[in-house]
C-alpha positions as CSV (number, residue, x, y, z in Angstrom):
1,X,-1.9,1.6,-76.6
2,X,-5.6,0.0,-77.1
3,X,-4.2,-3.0,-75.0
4,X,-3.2,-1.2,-72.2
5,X,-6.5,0.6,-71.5
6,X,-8.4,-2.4,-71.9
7,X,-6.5,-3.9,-69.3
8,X,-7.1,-1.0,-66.8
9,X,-9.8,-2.5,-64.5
10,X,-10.8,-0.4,-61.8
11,X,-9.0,-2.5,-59.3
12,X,-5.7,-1.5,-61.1
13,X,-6.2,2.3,-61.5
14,X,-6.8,2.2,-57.7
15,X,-3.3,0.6,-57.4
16,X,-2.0,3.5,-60.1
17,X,-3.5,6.3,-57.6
18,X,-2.5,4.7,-54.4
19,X,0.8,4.1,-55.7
20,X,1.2,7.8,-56.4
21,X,0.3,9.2,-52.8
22,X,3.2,6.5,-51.5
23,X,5.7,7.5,-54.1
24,X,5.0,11.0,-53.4
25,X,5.4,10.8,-49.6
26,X,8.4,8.7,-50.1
27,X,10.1,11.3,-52.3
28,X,9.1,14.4,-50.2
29,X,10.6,12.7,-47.0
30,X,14.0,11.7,-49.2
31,X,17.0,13.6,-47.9
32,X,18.1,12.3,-51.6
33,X,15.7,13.8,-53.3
34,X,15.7,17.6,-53.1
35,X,15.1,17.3,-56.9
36,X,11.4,16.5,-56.1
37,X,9.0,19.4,-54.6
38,X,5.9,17.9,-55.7
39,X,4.9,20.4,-58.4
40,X,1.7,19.7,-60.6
41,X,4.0,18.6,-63.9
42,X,5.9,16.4,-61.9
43,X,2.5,14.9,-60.2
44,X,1.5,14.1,-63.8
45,X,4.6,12.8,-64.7
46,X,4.8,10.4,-61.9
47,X,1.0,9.4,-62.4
48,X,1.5,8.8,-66.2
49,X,4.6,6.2,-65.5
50,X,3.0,4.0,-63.3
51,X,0.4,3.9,-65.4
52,X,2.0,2.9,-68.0
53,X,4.1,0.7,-65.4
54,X,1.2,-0.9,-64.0
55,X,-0.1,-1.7,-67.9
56,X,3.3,-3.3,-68.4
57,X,3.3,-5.5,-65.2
58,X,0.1,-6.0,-63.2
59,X,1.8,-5.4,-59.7
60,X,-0.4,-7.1,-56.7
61,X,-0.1,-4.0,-54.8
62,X,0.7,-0.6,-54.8
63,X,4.0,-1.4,-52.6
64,X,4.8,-3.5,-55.8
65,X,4.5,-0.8,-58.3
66,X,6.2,1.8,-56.3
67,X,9.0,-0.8,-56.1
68,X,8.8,-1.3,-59.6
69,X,9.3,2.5,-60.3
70,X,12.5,2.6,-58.8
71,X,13.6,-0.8,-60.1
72,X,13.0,0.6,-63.4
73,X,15.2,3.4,-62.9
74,X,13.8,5.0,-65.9
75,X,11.9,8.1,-65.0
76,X,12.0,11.2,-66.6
77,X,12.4,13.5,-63.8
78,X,15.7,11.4,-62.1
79,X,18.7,13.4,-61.8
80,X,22.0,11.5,-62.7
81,X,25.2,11.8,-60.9
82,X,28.3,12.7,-63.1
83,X,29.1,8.9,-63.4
84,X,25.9,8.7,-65.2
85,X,24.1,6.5,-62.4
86,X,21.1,7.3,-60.6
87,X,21.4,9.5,-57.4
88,X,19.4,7.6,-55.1
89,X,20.4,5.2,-53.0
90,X,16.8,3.1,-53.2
91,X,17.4,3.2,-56.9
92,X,20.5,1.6,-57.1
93,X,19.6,-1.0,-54.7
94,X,16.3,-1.6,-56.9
95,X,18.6,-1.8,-59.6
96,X,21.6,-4.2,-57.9
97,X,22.2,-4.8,-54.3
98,X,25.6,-4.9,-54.9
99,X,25.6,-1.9,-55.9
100,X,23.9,-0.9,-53.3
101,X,26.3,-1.9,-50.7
102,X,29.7,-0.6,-52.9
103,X,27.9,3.1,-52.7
104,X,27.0,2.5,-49.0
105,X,30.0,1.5,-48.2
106,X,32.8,4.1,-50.0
């Protein structure tokens, strides 16, 4: 844990919070994600995993670690379908455009 706040520069924790206001817009104007209201807890639980996102991979941009978040598919507040896989449609393209393109398409 020591390494990952020593390589928080300022520069990065900008990134963190920027990527936050994106990911929430993004997930507010989701038709596929009525799970997410934008409460306080899950604020804090978005903020916390791309922090520790950003500590793992050093995205350029903001864009990059929002992209990250859903390639990761990990989060603790993502509902899972029946079949087990994630609900979202940016997720599973994230994940595998082939995916993708079987959900789109059946």
């Amino acid at each position: 844990m020591d390494v990952l706040l020593q390589r928080m520069t300022p520069e990065l924790a900008a990134c963190v919070l920027e990527g936050l206001l994106l990911l929430h817009e993004e997930l507010s104007v989701d038709p596929e994600a009525p799970w997410y209201v934008g409460t306080p807890d899950q604020t804090q639980v978005l903020h916390d995993e791309l922090w520790i996102l950003a500590g793992e991979i050093t995205p350029t941009s903001s864009a990059a670690l929002v992209a990250a978040w859903y390639a990761a598919g990990r989060s603790s507040l993502l509902p899972v379908a029946c079949t087990g896989e994630l609900v979202s449609s940016r997720h599973l393209s994230a994940a595998d455009p082939s995916i993708a393109w079987a959900a789109q398409s059946a």
